[in-house]
C-alpha positions as CSV (number, residue, x, y, z in Angstrom):
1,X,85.7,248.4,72.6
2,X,88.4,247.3,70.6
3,X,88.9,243.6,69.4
4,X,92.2,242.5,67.5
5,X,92.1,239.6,65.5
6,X,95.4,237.7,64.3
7,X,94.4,234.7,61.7
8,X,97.1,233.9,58.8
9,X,99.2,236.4,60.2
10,X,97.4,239.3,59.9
11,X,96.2,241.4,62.2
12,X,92.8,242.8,61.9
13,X,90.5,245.4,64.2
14,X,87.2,245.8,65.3
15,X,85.2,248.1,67.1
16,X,81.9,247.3,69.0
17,X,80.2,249.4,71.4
18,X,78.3,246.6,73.2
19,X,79.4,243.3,74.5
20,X,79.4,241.1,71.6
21,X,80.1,236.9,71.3
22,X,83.3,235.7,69.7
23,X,80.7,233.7,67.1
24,X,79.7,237.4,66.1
25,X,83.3,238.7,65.5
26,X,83.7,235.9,62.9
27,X,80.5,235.9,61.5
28,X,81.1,239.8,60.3
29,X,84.9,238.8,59.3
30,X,83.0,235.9,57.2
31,X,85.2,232.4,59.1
32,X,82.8,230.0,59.6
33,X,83.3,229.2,63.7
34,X,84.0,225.4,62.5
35,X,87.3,225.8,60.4
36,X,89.2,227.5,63.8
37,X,90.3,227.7,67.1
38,X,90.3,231.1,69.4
39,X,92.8,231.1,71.5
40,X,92.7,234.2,74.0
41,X,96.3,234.7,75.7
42,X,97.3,230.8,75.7
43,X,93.5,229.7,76.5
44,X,91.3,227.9,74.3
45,X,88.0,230.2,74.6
46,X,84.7,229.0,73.6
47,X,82.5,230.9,70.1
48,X,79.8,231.9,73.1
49,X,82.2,233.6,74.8
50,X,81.4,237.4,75.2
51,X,84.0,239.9,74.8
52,X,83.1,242.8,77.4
53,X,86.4,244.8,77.0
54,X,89.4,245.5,74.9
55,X,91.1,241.9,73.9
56,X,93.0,240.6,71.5
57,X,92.4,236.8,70.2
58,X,94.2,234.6,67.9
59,X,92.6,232.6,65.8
60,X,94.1,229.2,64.6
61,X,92.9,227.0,61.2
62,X,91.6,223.6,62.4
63,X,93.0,221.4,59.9
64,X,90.9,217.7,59.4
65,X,91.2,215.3,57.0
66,X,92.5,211.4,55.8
């Protein structure tokens, strides 16, 4: 299956041949799950989620700080 990724404006793809967890996906493209948001058409989706299919997902920079 195919998974595009936009973060920072770029568009990235992946390739899996088994259902695999969104925490995967950015585990191999080396974001650490804390520092964003996934946000899967205009949904929020969960790390644990499992992508089963072709998707695309957009990943937005959690900003924190004082």
């Amino acid at each position: 299956m195919e998974v595009g990724i936009t973060h920072e404006g770029e568009r990235t793809t992946m390739m899996f041949d088994a259902p695999v967890e969104i925490a995967t996906v950015l585990e191999k493209m080396e974001i650490p799950p804390s520092t964003v948001l996934t946000i899967v058409g205009e949904q929020i989706v969960p790390h644990t989620s499992t992508i089963t299919g072709d998707i695309e997902i957009e990943l937005i920079i959690v900003s924190s700080g004082g």
